[in-house]
N, C-alpha and C positions, 0 to 999 in steps of 0.2 A: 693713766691720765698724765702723770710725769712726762712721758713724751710725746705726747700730746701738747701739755705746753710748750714744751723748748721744743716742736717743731714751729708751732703759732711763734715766739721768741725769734726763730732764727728768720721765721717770714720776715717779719716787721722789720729787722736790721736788713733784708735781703731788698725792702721797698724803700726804706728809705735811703738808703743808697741808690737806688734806681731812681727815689724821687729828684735826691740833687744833683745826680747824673745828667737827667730829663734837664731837670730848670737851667741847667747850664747850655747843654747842647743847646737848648731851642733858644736860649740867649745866644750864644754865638748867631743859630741859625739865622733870624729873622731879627735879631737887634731886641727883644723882649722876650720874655719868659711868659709861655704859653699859659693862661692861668686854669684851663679846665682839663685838662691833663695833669697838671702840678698835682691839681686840688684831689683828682679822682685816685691819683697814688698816694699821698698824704692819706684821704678815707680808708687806704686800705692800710696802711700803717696803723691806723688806729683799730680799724676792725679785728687787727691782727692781736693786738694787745688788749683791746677790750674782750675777745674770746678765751686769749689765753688769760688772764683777768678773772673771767668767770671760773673757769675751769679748776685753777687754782684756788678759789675761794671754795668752792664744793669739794675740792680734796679735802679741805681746812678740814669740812662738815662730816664728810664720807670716811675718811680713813686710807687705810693703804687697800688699793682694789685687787680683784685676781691681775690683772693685766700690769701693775706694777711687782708682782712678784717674779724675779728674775728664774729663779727655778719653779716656776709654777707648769702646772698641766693644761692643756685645752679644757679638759673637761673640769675642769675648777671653774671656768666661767658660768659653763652651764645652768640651766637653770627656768622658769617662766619666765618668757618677755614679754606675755602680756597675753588677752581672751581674746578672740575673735569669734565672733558668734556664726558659727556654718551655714546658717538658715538665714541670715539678712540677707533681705534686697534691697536694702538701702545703697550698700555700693554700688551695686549697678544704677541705680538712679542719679547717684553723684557724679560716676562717669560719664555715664551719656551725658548728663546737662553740662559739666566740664569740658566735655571731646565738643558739644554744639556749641558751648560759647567761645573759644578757641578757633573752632571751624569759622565765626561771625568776623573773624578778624580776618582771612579769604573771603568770604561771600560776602558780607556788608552786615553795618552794623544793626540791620535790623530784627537779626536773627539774634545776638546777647539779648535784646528786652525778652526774646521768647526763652532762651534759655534761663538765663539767670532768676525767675519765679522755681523752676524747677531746681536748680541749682539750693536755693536756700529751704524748698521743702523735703531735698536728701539729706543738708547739713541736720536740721532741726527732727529729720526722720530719726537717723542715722545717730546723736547724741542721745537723746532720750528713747530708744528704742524698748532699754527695761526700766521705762519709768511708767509703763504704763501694759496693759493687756494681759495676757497668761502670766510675763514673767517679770511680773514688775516688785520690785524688791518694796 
């Protein structure tokens, strides 16, 4: 996670120099300083540091992780990254209504009204799937 931040670190120094790079040239260029462009590299100055921000605060929580360990093994990360249940067809329902309301943005938009019902009965399939029937905890 350590370099992870100081990569987020070196972005944010890497943008803001490109910010007032920008704000200059386009002051040369046109006599004023483009202001939505300025702004959109500034946001990412910040999103660079509000990431690496985060990241740094959950080390605080976390510890030293395998991937900070400089002599460490691949297999020291290893490990569960989580259940996927084999037998759901909730993700297929999530995708198709997904791929169709995606697709509504080519054909028009009257295809998301029909997507998007399906769309929110895979999300709410698909979260409570064992909250209820055979394998409900």
């Amino acid at each position: 996670m350590r370099s992870n931040i100081v990569i987020l670190l070196v972005m944010a120094a890497y943008f803001t120099v490109a910010d007032i790079a920008y704000g200059i040239w386009t002051y040369l260029e046109w006599g004023a300083v483009e202001p939505i462009g300025t702004a959109a590299i500034a946001l990412l100055v910040i999103l660079s540091v509000f990431i690496a921000y985060y990241l740094w605060s959950g080390l605080k929580r976390a510890g030293t992780l395998p991937e900070d360990n400089n002599f460490g093994n691949i297999e020291d990360e290893s490990g569960e990254v989580g259940f996927y249940s084999p037998w759901s067809w909730w993700p297929l329902v999530l995708g198709l209504s997904s791929a169709t309301a995606f697709l509504s943005l080519a054909v028009g938009w009257w295809l998301f009204f029909i997507a998007f019902p399906f769309a929110i009965v895979g999300i709410v399939g698909f979260v409570y799937e064992y909250s209820r029937g055979a394998h409900a905890h």
